[in-house]
KOLRONU-90176 format. One record per residue (C-alpha): x, y, z negated; residue number from 1. Coordinates in pm, 1 decimal. Example, Ala and Ser with C-alpha at 12.3 -4.5 7.8 and 13.67 -1.06 7.14 Angstrom:
BEGIN
[rec [1230.0; -450.0; -780.0]; 1]
[rec [1367.0; -106.0; -714.0]; 2]
This chain:
BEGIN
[rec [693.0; 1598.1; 2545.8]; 1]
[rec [727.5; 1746.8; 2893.4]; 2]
[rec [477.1; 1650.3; 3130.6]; 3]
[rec [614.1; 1502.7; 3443.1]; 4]
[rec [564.6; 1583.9; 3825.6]; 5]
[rec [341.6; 1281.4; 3873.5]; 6]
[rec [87.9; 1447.9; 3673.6]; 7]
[rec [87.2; 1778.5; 3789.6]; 8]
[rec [83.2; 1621.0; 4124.3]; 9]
[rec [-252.1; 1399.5; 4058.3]; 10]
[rec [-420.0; 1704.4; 3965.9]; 11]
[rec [-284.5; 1907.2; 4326.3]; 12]
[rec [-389.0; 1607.7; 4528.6]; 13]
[rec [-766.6; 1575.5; 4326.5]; 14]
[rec [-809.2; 1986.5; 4437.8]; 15]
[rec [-684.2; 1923.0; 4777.1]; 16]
[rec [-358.9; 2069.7; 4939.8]; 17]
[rec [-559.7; 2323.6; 5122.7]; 18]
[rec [-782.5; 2439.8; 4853.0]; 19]
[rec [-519.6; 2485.7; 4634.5]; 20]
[rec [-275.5; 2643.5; 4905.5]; 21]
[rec [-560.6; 2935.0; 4941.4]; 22]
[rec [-616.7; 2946.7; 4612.4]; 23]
[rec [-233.4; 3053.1; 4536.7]; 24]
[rec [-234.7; 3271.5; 4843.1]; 25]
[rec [-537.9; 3412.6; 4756.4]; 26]
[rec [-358.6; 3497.1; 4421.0]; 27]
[rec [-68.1; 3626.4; 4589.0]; 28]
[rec [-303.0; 3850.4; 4808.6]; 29]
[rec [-487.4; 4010.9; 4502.6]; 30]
[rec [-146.3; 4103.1; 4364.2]; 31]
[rec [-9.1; 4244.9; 4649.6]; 32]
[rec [-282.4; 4450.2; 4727.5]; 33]
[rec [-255.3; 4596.7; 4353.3]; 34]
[rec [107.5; 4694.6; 4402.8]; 35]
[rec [64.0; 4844.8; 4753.4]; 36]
[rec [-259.3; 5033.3; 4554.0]; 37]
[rec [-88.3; 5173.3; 4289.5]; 38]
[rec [240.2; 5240.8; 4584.4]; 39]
[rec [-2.9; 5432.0; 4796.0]; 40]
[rec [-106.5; 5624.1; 4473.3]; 41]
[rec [234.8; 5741.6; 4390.3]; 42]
[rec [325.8; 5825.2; 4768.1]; 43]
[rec [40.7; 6032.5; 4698.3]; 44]
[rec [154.5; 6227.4; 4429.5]; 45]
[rec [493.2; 6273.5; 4587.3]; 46]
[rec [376.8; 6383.7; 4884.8]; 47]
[rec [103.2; 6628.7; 4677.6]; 48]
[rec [447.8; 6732.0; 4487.7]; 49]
[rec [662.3; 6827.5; 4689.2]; 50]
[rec [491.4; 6954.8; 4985.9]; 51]
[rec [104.2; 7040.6; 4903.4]; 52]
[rec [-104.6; 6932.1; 5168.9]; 53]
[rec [-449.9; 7013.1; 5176.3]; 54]
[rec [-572.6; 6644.4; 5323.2]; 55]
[rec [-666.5; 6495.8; 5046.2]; 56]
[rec [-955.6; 6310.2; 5205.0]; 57]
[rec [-682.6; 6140.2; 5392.8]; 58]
[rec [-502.3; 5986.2; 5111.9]; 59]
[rec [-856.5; 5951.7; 4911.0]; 60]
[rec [-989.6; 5728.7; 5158.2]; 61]
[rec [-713.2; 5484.1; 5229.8]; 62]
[rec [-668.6; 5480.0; 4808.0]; 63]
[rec [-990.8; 5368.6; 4799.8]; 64]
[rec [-975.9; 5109.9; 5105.7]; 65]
[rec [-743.5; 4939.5; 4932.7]; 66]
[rec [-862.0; 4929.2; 4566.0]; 67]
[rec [-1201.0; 4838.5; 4744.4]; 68]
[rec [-987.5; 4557.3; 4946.2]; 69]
[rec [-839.7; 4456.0; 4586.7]; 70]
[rec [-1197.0; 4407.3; 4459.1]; 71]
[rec [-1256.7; 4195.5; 4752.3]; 72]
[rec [-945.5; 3938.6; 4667.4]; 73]
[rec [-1027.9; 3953.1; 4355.2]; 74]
[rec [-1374.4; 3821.4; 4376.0]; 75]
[rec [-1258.6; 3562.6; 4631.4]; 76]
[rec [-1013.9; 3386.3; 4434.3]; 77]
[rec [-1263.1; 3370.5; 4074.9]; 78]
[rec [-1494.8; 3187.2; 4331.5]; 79]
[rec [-1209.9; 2943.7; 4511.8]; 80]
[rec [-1025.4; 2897.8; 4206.0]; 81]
[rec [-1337.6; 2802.3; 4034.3]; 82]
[rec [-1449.4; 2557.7; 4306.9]; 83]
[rec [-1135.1; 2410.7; 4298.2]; 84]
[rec [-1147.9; 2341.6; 3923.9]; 85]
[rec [-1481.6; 2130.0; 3985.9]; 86]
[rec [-1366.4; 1962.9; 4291.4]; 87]
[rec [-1042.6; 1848.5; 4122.0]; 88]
[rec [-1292.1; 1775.0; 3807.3]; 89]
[rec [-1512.8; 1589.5; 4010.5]; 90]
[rec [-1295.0; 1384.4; 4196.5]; 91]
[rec [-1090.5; 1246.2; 3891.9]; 92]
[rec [-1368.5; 1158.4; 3689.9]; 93]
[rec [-1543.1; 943.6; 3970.1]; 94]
[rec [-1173.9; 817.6; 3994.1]; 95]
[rec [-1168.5; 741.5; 3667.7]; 96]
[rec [-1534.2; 526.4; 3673.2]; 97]
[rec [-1493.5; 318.3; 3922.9]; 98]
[rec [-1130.7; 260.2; 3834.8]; 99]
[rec [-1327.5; 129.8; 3438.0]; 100]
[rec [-1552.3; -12.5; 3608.3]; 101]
[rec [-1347.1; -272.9; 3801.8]; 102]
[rec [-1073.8; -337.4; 3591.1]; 103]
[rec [-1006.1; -658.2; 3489.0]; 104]
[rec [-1247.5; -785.5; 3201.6]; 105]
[rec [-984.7; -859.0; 2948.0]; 106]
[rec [-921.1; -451.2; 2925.2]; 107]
[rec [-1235.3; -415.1; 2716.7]; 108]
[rec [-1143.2; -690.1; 2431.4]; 109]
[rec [-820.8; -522.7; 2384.5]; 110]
[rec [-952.2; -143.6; 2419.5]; 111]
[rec [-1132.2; 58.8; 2143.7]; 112]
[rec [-1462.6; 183.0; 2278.7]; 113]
[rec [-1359.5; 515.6; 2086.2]; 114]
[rec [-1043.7; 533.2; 2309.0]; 115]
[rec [-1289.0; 486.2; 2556.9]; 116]
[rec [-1517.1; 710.3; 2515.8]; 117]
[rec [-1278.4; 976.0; 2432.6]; 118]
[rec [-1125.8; 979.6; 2795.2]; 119]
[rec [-1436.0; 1036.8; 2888.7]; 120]
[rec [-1581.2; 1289.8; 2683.2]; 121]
[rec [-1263.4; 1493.2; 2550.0]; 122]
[rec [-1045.2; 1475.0; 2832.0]; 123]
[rec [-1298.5; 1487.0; 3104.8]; 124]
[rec [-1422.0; 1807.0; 2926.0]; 125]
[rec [-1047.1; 1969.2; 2890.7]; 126]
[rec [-1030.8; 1882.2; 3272.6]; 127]
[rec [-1379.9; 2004.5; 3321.1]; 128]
[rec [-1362.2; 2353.8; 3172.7]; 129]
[rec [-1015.9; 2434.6; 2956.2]; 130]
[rec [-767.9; 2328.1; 3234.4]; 131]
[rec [-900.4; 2549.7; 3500.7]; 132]
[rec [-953.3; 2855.1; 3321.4]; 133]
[rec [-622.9; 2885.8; 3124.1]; 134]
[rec [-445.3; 2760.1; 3493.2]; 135]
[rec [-616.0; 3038.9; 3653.5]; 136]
[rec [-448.7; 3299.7; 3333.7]; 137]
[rec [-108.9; 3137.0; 3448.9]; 138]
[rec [-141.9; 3223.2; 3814.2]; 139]
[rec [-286.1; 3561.9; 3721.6]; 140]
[rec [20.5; 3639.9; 3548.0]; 141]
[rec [230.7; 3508.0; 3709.3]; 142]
[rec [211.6; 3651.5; 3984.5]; 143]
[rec [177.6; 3957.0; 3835.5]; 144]
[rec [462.2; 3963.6; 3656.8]; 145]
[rec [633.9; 3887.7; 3955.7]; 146]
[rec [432.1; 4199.8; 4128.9]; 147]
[rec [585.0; 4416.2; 3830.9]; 148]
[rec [923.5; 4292.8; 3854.7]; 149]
[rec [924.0; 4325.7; 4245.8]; 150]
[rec [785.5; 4729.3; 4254.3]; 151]
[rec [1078.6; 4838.6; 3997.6]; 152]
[rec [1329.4; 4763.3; 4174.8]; 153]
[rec [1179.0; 4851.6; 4489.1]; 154]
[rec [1110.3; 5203.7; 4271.3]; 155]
[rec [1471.3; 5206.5; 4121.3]; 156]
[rec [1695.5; 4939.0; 4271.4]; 157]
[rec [1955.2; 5016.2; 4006.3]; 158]
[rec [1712.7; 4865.1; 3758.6]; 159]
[rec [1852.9; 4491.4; 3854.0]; 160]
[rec [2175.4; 4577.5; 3698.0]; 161]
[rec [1959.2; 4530.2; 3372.7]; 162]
[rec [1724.1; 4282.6; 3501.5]; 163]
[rec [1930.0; 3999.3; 3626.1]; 164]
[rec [2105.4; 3943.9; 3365.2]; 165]
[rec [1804.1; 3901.2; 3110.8]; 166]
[rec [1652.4; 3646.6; 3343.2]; 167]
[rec [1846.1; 3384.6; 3202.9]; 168]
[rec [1860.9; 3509.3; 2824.2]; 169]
[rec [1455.2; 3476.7; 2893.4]; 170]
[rec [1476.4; 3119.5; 3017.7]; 171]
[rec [1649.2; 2975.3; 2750.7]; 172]
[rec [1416.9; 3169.4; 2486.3]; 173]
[rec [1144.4; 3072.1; 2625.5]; 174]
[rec [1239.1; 2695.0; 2632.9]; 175]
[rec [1329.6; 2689.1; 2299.4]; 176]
[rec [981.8; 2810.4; 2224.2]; 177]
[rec [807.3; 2575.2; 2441.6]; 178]
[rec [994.6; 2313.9; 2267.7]; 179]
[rec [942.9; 2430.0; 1954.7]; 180]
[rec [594.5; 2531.9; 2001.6]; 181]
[rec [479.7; 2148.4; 2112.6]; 182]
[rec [633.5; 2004.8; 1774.0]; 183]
[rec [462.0; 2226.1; 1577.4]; 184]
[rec [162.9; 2208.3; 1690.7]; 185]
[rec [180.7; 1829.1; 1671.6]; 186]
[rec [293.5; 1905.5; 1273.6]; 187]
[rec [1.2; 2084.6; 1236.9]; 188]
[rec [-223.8; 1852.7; 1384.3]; 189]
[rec [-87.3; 1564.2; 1174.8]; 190]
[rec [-133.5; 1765.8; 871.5]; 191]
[rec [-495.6; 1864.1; 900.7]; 192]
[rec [-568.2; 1501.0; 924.7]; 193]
[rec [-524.8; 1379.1; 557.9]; 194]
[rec [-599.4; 1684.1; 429.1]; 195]
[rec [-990.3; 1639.1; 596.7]; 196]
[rec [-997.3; 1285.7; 481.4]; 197]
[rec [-875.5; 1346.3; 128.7]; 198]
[rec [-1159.1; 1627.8; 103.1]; 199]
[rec [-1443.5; 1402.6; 239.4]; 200]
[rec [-1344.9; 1113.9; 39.4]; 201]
[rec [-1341.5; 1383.8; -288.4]; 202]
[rec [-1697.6; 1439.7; -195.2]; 203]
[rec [-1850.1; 1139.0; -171.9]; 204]
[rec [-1670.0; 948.8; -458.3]; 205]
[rec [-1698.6; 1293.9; -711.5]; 206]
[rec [-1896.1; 1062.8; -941.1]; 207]
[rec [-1613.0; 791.4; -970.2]; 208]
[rec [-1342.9; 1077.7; -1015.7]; 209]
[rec [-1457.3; 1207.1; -1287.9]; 210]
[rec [-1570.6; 899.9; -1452.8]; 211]
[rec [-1196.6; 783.8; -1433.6]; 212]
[rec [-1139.8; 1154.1; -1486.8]; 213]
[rec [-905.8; 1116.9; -1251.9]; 214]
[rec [-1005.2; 1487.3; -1129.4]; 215]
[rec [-664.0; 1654.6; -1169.4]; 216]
[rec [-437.7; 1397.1; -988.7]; 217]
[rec [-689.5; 1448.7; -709.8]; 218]
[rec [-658.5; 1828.4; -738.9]; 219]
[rec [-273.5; 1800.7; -718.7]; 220]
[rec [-281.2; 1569.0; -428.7]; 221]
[rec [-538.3; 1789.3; -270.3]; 222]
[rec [-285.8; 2043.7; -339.1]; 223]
[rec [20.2; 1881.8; -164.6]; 224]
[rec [-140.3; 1817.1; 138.6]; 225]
[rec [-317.4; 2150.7; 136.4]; 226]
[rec [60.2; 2302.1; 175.1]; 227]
[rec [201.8; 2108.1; 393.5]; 228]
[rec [-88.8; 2218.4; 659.3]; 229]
[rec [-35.7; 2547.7; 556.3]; 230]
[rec [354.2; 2556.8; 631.7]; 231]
[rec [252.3; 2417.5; 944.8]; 232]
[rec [39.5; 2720.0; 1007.4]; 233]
[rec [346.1; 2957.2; 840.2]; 234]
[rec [593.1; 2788.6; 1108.0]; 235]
[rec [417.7; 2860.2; 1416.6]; 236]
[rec [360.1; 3187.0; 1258.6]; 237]
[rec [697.8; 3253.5; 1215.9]; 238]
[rec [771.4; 3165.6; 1527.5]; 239]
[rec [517.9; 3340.1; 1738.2]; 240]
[rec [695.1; 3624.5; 1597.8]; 241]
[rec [996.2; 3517.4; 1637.1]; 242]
[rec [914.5; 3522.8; 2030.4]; 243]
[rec [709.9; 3857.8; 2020.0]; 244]
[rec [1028.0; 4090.6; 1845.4]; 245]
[rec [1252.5; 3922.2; 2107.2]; 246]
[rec [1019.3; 3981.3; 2395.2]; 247]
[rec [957.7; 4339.7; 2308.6]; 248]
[rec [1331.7; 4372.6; 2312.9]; 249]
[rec [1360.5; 4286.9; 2658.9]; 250]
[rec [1035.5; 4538.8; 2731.3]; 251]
[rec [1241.4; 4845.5; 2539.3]; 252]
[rec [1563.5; 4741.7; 2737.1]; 253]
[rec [1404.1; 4757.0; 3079.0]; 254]
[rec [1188.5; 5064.8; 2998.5]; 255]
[rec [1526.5; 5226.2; 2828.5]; 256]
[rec [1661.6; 5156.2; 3160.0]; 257]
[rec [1443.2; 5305.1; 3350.7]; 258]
[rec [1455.5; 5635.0; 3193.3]; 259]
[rec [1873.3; 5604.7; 3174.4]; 260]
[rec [1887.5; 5531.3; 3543.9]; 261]
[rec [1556.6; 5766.7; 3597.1]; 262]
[rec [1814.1; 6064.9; 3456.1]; 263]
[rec [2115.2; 5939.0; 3651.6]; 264]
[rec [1994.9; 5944.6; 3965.8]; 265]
[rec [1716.8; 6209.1; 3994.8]; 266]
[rec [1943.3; 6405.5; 4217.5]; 267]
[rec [1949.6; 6109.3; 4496.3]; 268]
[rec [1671.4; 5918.7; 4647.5]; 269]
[rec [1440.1; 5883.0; 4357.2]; 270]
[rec [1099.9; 6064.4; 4397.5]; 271]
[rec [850.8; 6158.9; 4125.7]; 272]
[rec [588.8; 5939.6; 4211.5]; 273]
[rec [839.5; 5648.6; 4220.2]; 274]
[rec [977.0; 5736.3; 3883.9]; 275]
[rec [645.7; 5731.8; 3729.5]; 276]
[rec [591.9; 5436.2; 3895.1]; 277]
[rec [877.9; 5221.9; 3793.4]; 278]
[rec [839.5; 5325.8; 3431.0]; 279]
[rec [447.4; 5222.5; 3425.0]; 280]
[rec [547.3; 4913.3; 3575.6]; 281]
[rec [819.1; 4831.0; 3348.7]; 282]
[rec [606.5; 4945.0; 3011.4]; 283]
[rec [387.7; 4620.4; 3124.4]; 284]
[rec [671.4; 4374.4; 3152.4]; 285]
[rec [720.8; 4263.0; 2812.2]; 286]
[rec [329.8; 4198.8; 2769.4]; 287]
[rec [360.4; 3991.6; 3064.4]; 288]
[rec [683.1; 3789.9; 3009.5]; 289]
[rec [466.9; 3706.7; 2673.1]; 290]
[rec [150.3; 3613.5; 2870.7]; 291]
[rec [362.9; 3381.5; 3096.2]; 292]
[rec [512.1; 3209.2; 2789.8]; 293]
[rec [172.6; 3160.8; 2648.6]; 294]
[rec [-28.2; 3060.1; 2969.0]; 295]
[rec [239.4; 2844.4; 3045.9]; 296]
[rec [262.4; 2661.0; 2722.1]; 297]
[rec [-141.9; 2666.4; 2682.4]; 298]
[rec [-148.6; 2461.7; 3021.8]; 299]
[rec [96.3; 2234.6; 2953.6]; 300]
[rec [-74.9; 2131.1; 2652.0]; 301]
[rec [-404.6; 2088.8; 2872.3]; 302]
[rec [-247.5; 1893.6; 3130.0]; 303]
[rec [-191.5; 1649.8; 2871.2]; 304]
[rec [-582.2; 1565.8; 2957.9]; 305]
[rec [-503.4; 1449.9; 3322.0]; 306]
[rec [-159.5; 1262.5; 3173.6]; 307]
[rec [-399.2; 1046.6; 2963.9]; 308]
[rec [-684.8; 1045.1; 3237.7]; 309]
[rec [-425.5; 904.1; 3489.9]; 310]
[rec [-264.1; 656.2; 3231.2]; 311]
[rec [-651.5; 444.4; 3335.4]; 312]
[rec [-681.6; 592.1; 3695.6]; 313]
[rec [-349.0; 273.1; 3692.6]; 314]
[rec [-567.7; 42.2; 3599.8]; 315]
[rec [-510.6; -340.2; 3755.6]; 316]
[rec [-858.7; -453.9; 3957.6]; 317]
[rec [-993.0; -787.8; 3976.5]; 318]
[rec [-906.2; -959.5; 4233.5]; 319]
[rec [-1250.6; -964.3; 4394.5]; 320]
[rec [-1305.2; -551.1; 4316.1]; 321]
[rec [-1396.9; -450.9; 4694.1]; 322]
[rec [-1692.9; -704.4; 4751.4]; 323]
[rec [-1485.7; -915.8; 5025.8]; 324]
[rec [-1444.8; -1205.9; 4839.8]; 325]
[rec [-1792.1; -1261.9; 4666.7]; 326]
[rec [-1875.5; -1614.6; 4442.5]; 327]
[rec [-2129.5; -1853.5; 4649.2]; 328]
């Protein structure tokens, strides 16, 4: 169920290599400027520490240059990331029409029009407004969890000794839920079927049911089906918790950590302001290594859209398609 690099790279090459270069450096630029914000703030505070100063302007206005400057980024990449998502929209759906539109004739006898019409109204709306906005979440955190990890150890270097080796622990975990996640949501999708069908056809044939009073073999089977949608439901349940206690263990390990290593070496290099930085860093991790997981699956499942969009973008043409070769 993985989707491949051909897909992911139809969907690059409809935004356009540069618009989709700025938009990640644009990303990368609003997360920097964060971390060297809340950096300057806790220079600040170690400076105002350990030896008062009375030039507070000073510090004030660079602080605010650079949240200002964040503000800035910020708005810049909502507005490129969002024209990219239309351009990328844009271009695959006029892909996808004249790619229908001058494919060979014998497509449509063996196509359903609902098959159809369903690349063209479901997926071209999952491309249109879905993809983009839960691609944009991924980058966001991302890149910010990447920002966290990045100022800890730059605050306490020590901290790696506990990060690296939960980096892999996390990459396995998190593929087993990917991987676990997909099948249960196709489970759950499969089960909701019959159990919408066998409710609709109660409802319009009520009359016949109880004439054959048939009405508690219908209750039963409404029953069975009603439960197996409903252990679906319990399964992915279970196993977004499963994911959550095991995520918030690797956010008390790293914030444990940082107050172990915080006490160990207070008498060295560490300052205040780094301290307190480190820790407030750290205390965001494990909501981020979850947001990750969960942008990362969410877009996976969307890209699923452009999978089946490019599946008729390789569409054979007739043989007369570009006009060259016209009929007397």
């Amino acid at each position: 169920g993985k989707i491949s690099s051909s897909v992911i790279t139809c969907y690059w090459k409809s935004m356009g290599y540069v618009t989709g270069f700025f938009v990640i450096f644009c990303v990368f630029l609003m997360q920097l400027s964060k971390n060297v914000t809340d950096g300057w703030l806790a220079h600040w505070v170690t400076v105002e520490t350990v030896t008062p100063t009375n030039s507070t302007e000073y510090y004030l206005s660079i602080y605010s240059s650079l949240a200002i400057t964040n503000s800035v980024l910020t708005l810049i990449r909502a507005f490129l990331f969002a024209y990219a998502g239309i351009k990328a929209a844009k271009i695959i759906h006029d892909k996808l029409l004249n790619r229908v539109f001058y494919t060979k004739f014998q497509f449509f006898d063996v196509t359903p029009l609902g098959r159809l019409l369903n690349r063209f109204s479901s997926d071209t709306y999952t491309i249109d407004d879905s993809l983009p906005f839960i691609f944009n979440i991924l980058l966001a955190q991302l890149f910010g969890l990447i920002g966290s990890i990045c100022v800890s150890l730059y605050a306490l270097p020590w901290l790696g000794l506990i990060v690296a080796p939960l980096i892999p622990i996390y990459l396995e975990i998190q593929s087993k839920y990917r991987m676990a996640s997909r099948d249960i949501r196709r489970i759950s999708s499969n089960a909701l079927s019959p159990l919408y069908a066998h409710f609709t056809e109660t409802l319009q044939g009520l009359t016949t049911i109880r004439a054959m009073r048939s009405s508690t073999r219908f209750k039963q089977d409404f029953s069975v089906k009603l439960e197996e949608s409903i252990r679906a439901q319990i399964t992915a349940s279970a196993a977004s918790c499963w994911l959550s206690m095991r995520l918030q263990l690797f956010g008390s390990l790293i914030v444990g950590g940082s107050g172990f290593l915080t006490a160990i070496t207070s008498a060295h290099s560490t300052t205040p302001g780094m301290v307190g930085l480190a820790i407030s860093y750290a205390l965001s991790i494990s909501s981020l290594l979850g947001g990750v997981l969960n942008a990362f699956t969410e877009t996976e499942q969307e890209m699923i859209a452009v999978e089946r969009v490019g599946q008729y973008l390789k569409l054979p043409e007739e043989p007369n398609a570009d006009g060259n070769n016209d009929p007397p």
